[in-house]
N, C-alpha and C positions, 0 to 999 in steps of 0.2 A: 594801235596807236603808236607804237615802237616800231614801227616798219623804218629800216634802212641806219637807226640807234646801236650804238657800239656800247655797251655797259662790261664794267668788270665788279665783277662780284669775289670779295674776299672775305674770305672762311677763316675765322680765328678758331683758337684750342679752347671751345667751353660745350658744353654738352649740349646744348643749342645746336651744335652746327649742322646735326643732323636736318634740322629744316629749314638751312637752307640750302636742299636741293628743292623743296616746295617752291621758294622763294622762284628759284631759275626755272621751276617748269613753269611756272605764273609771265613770265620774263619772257619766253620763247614762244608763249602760246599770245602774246603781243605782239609776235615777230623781232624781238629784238636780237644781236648778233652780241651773245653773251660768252660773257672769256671770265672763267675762276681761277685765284688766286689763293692754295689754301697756303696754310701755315702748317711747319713740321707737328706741330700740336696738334691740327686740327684735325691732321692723318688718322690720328687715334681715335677719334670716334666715327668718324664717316669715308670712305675711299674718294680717291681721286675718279676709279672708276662711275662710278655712278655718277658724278659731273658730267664728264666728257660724255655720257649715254646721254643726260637729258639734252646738253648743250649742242652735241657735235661736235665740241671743238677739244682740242687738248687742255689739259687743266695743268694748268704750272703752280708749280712747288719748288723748283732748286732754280736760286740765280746762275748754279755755273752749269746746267744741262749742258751737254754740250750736240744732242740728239736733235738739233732745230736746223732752221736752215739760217746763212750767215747775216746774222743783223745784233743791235742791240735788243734783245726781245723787249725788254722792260721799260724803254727809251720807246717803240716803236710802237706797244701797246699801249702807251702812255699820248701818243701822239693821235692817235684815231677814238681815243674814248671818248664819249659823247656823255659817259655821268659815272662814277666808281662808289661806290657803296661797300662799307665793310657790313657783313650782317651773317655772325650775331660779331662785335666787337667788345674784345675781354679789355677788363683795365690793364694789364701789359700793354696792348698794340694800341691804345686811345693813350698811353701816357708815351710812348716812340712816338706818335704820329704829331703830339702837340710838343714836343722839344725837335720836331726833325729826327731822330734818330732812323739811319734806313739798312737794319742789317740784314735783310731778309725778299726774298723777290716781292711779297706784299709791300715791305714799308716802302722796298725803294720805289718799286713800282710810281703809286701814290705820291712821291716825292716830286715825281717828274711829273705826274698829270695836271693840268690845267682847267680840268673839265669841273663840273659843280662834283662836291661831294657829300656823301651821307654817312652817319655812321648810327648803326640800332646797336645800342649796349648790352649787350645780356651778364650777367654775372651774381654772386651772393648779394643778397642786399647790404649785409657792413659791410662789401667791396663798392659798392656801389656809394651810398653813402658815407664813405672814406671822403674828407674834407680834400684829402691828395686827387682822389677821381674827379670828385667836383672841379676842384680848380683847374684839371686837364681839358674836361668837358669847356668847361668856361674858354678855355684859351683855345681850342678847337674851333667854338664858334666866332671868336675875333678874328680867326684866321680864314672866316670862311665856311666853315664846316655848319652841314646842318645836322642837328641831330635827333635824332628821334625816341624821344621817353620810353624807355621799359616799362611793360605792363607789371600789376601786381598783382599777386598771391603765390599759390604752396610753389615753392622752389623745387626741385631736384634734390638735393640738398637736404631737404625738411622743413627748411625755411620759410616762415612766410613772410610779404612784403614786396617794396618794390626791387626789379632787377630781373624780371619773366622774360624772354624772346617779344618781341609785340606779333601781333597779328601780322603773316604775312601778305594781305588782303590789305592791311594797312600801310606797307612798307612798300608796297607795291605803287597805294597813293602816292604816296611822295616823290615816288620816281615818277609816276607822267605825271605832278604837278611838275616835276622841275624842267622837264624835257619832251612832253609829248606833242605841245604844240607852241609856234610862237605865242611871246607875249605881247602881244596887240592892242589887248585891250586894258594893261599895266597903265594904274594912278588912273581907273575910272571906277566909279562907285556904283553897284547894280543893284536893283532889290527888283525880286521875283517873288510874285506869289505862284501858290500852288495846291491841289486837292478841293477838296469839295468844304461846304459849309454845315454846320448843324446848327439848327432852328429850335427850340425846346416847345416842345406840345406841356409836359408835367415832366415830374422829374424822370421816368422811364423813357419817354417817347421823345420822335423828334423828326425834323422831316429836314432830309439831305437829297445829295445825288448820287450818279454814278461815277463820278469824278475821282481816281485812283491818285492822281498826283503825277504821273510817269512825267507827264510832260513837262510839268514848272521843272521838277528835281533836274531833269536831263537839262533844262537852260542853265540853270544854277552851275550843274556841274562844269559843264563845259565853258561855264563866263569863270570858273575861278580856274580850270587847266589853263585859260588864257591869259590869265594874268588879272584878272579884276576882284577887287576887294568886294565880296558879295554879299548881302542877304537873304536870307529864303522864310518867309513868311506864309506858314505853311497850316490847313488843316489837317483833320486825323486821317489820317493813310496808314499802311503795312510796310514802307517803304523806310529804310536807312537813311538818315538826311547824309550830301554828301559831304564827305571832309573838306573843314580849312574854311568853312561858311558859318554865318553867323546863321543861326536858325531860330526864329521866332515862332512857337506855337497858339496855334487861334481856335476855338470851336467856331464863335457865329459872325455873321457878316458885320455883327457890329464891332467885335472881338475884331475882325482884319481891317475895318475904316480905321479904328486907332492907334493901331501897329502900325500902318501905311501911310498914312498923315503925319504920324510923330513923328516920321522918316524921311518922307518926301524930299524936304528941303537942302539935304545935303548929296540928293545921288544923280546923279549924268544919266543916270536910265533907270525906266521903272516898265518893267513886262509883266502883266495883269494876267497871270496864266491858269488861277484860279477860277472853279467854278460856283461864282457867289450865286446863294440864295437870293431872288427877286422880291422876294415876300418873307414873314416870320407871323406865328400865331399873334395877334390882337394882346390875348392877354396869356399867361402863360399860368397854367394850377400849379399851388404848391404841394399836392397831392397828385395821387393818378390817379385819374382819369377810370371809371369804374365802366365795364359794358352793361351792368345794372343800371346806369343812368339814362338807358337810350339811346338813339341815335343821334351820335356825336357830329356838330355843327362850327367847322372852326371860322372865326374871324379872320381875317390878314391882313397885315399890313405892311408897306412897303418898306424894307430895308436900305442902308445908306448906299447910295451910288457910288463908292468910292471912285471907280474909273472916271466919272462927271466931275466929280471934285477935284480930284488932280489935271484933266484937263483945262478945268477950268483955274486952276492956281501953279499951272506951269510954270518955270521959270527961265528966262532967257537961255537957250543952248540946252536945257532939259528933254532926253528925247522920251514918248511915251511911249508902249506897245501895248495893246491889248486883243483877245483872241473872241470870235465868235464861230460859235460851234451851229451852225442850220441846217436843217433836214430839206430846205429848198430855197431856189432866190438866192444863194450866197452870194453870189458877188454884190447886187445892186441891197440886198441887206447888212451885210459888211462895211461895204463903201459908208451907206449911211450911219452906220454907228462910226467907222471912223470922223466922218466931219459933223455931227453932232455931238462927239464926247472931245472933240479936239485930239483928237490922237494924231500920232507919225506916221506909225505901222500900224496896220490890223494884221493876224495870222487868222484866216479863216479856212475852216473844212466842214465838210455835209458828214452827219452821222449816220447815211446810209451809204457812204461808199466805205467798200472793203479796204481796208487795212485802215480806217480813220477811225478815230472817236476816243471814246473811256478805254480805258482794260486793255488796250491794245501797246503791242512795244512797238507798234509804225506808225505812221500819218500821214496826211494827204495833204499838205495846206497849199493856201494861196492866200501868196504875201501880195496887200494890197497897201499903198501909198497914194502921194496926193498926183502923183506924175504919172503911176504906173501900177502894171498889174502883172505878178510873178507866177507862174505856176510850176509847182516843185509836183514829182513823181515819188511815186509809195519810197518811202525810205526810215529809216529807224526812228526813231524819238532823238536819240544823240544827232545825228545827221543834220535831221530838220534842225534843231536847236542850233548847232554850227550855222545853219545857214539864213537864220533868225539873227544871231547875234554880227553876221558876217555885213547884212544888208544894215543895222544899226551902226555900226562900228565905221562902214564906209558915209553913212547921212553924216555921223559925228563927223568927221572930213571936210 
């Protein structure tokens, strides 16, 4: 997702810093063209060596080297960075950075870049909750700066509380939210559902599918690296919801018609990527259900159509998507649910062809509209969803 990105990564003096060389192999295993920045401080707990090993590149430390070739380095690296991140950032170099102060190749560096920045805090929690580091933090973000919350608990230190390294898995987010792909679909409102439904038989039992989620979460994600303010309206999966989205959790189909509905009305797009229950038991026991009773005979009855409902209560410029999964007939089965549910888009695939279906990290679809009919080659979950949200994004046009 960092293919052809210039990031500079700087290393402050806190006992952190040892991770972040994690941080840079996370960073290069994106492809990105990553340049460190430590601090005479930071020398003391981790080498310059082992940067320059994971990155490739040489790791600067002294504004006057004079071992480079003739340019202003820090002027020059300043000029081609594509996003600069201080991580872990101590309250020394966050209280330099929100007065301007650049006496060091990190702060000047930074002084001179243009590009977005980040800064993850690490440090003791009374450093941290220092009304002095607040107000720096504060003035950091007027200036621009995004910062990223310290996790909590046992310090280094002894301490506990906030002011932990965060997750570098998380700090990573932030980087391709800020830089991994244009924002495109910036000031448009999305709500995705996603995973499967559960039906209650009694309080043990309950009848679902095999519906993991992969695919809702993968549109979610890649409409909020795009820039869109998202929802994920989601059932029980094993899946992380991703960061920076609003995540609404549902058990039954009746559970997602009212998260979906109470919704509706304020999103530019709504992609049906959940695989709702058709039916739910009649009536439901408040006890279980005993195999001494016999042979068990369930009732059923239809669940809310949510996809029917929002086509039918569309609103002018509102686009809809929804997905049908068939084991034969797709296209002339698809086509039909799209102009009987009033849809835009359908994304349809057969669950007998390989690399489609549940449990799978690829898919097969074919994107079908009122004009036209798409057909995309096996490719990942993220891919397809890029090229879901790519053919919405140009109708919105």
């Amino acid at each position: 997702m960092l293919t052809g990105k210039t990031i500079i990564l700087g290393v402050t003096g806190g006992i952190a810093a040892y991770k972040a060389a994690n941080l840079a192999s996370l960073l290069k295993k994106q492809h990105a063209d990553v340049h460190v920045i430590m601090t005479k401080n930071a020398m003391e707990f981790i080498t310059p060596l082992t940067f320059e090993t994971l990155t490739v590149n040489k790791c600067l430390t002294d504004t006057f080297d004079r071992n480079f070739k003739f340019e202003v380095e820090h002027v020059e690296l300043a000029k081609k960075a594509d996003l600069a991140i201080i991580a872990p950032a101590t309250a020394n170099v966050c209280a330099k950075l929100a007065h301007g102060l650049a006496d060091d190749m990190l702060t000047t560096t930074l002084l001179a870049c243009q590009c977005p920045h980040i800064i993850a805090p690490a440090m003791n929690t009374r450093m941290y909750e220092n009304p002095i580091t607040q107000d720096n933090l504060h003035l950091l973000e007027h200036y621009g700066f995004t910062i990223i919350e310290p996790a909590s608990g046992l310090l280094a230190c002894g301490d506990s509380g906030k002011g932990k390294f965060p997750d570098e898995g998380l700090i990573l987010e932030y980087i391709l939210r800020a830089i991994a792909y244009p924002k495109d679909l910036a000031g448009k409102k999305i709500l995705v559902t996603a995973g499967p439904t559960q039906e209650a038989v009694d309080p043990v039992r309950y009848l679902t599918n095999h519906s993991t989620g992969k695919m809702g979460y993968a549109l979610a994600r890649m409409a909020m690296l795009r820039g869109a303010d998202v929802t994920l309206v989601t059932g029980e999966t094993s899946l992380t919801p991703p960061p920076f989205v609003d995540t609404i959790r549902i058990k039954s189909a009746h559970d997602l018609f009212e998260a979906v509905t109470s919704r509706s009305e304020e999103q530019d797009i709504i992609i049906k990527a959940a695989a709702v229950a058709d039916y739910r038991p009649a009536v439901v026991s408040d006890e279980k259900v005993k195999k001494s009773d016999g042979d068990l005979s369930l009732a059923l009855e239809r669940t809310e159509d949510t996809l029917s409902y929002l086509g039918a209560h569309k609103r002018p410029g509102q686009l809809l998507c929804g997905f049908a999964m068939e084991t034969s007939q797709l296209e002339e089965r698809a086509r039909g649910k799209l102009e009987r549910k009033n849809l835009d888009l359908i994304a349809a695939n057969n669950l007998k062809v390989a690399g489609a279906g549940f449990g799978t990290d690829t898919n097969v679809i074919t994107l079908i509209d009122k004009q036209q009919t798409r057909h995309l080659e096996q490719m990942s979950k993220e891919a397809a969803a890029m090229e879901i949200l790519t053919v919405l994004r140009d109708m919105m046009k």
